[in-house]
N, C-alpha and C positions, 0 to 999 in steps of 0.2 A: 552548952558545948560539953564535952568531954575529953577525958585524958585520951592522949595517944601514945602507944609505946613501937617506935620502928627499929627494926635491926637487921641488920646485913648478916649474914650467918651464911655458911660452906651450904652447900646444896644438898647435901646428904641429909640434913638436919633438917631439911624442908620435911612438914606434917605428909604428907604427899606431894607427885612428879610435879612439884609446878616453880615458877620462878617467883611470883609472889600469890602471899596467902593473907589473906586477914580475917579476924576473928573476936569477938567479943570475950574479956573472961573479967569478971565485977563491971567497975566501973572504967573497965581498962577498954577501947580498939587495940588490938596485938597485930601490927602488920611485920611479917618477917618478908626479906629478899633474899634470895638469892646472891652470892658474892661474886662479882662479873670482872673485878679489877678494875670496873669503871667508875668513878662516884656520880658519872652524870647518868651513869646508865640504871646502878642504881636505885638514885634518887628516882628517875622516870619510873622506872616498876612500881616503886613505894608509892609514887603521888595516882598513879592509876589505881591500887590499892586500894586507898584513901577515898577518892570521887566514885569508882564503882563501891565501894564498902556504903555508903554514905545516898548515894542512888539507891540502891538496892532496900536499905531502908526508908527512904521516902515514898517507895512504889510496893513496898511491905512484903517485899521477897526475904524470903530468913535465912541465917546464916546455911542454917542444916539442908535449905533448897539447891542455895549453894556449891555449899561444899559437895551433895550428893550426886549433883552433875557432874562436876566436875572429875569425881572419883571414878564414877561409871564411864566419861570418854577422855579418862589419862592419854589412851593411845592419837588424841588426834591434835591436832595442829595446834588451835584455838578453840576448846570445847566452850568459851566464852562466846565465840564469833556465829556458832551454827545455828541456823535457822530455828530451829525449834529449844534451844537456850531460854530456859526463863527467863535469866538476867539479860540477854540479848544486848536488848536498849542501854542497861545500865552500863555492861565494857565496850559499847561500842561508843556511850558518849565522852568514857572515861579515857579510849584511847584518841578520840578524838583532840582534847586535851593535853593527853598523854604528846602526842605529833606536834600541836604548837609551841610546848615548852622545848621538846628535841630541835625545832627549829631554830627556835631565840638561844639554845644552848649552843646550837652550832654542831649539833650529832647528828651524824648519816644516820638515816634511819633505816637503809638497807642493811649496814655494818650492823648496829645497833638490833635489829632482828635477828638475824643471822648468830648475835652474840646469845641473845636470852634463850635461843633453839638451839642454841650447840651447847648451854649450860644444861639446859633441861632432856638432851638428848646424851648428856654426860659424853659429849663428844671434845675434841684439841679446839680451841677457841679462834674464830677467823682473823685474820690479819686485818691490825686497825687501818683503812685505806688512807683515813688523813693524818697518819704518821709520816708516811713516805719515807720513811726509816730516818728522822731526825728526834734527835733530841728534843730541842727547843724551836717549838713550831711560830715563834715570832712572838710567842705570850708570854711575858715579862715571870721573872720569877722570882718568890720571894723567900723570907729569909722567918725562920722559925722556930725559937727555942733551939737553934746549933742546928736544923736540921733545914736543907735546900729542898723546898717546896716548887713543883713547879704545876702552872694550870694546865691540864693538859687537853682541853679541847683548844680547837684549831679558831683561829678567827673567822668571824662569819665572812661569808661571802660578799657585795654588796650586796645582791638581788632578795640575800635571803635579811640581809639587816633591811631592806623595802617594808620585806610584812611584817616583819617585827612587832609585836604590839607594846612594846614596851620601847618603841624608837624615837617615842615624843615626849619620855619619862629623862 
């Protein structure tokens, strides 16, 4: 195995236009995200990171392949997703992944897009739809060194706790 070192950091700070980035330096993985105000949202960029970082070396695509795509089609949606992407396979199996943990987390993944493309398009961030403008969305809130913690994804749906793969755990 090896070390991994992930951080949330303002956007600005990003190496290039992207919401996450990861990178080899020693014996370190370096994944930085984007800071979305979501921690599940986050977390999902970082763990896509992580499985495409990690793909990409099994299939012995290199960082610098990478990264040099990526830089050449800043301007497009998902320079990850296009047909002719090296890594192709690797973020397409990475968001694949990426979809079943937003699932079991209970994050719209329409919002949740919408969110990482108005961060990276440095645009006003969309209204979270399963706020509904509440406070406390029925998920219990806990208590923290003095400070009210509260979880802020919404509870699953039933249909979506069905697929759940972690609904027999």
């Amino acid at each position: 195995m090896y070390n991994a070192e992930i951080k949330t950091i303002p956007h600005r700070d990003q190496r290039y236009d992207t919401c996450g980035d990861w990178w080899k330096e020693a014996a370190w993985v370096k994944i930085r995200v984007s800071s979305m105000g979501n921690p599940d949202y986050e977390f999902l960029v970082a763990i896509h990171e992580l499985v495409e970082r990690q793909l990409c070396v099994k299939m012995g695509i290199s960082e610098q392949t990478v990264d040099a795509w990526d830089t050449a089609h800043e301007d497009e949606e998902e320079p990850g997703a296009m047909e002719k992407c090296p890594y192709r396979e690797a973020h397409l199996r990475a968001e694949a992944i990426e979809r079943v943990l937003a699932n079991d987390l209970g994050v719209d993944w329409e919002h949740y897009s919408k969110t990482v493309q108005a961060t990276v398009e440095k645009t006003p961030l969309p209204k979270d739809p399963t706020a509904h403008g509440q406070t406390n969305l029925g998920v219990p809130s806990y208590q923290h060194e003095g400070v009210r913690l509260r979880h802020r994804a919404p509870p699953m749906k039933a249909k979506h706790k069905a697929r759940s793969v972690l609904r027999d755990r």
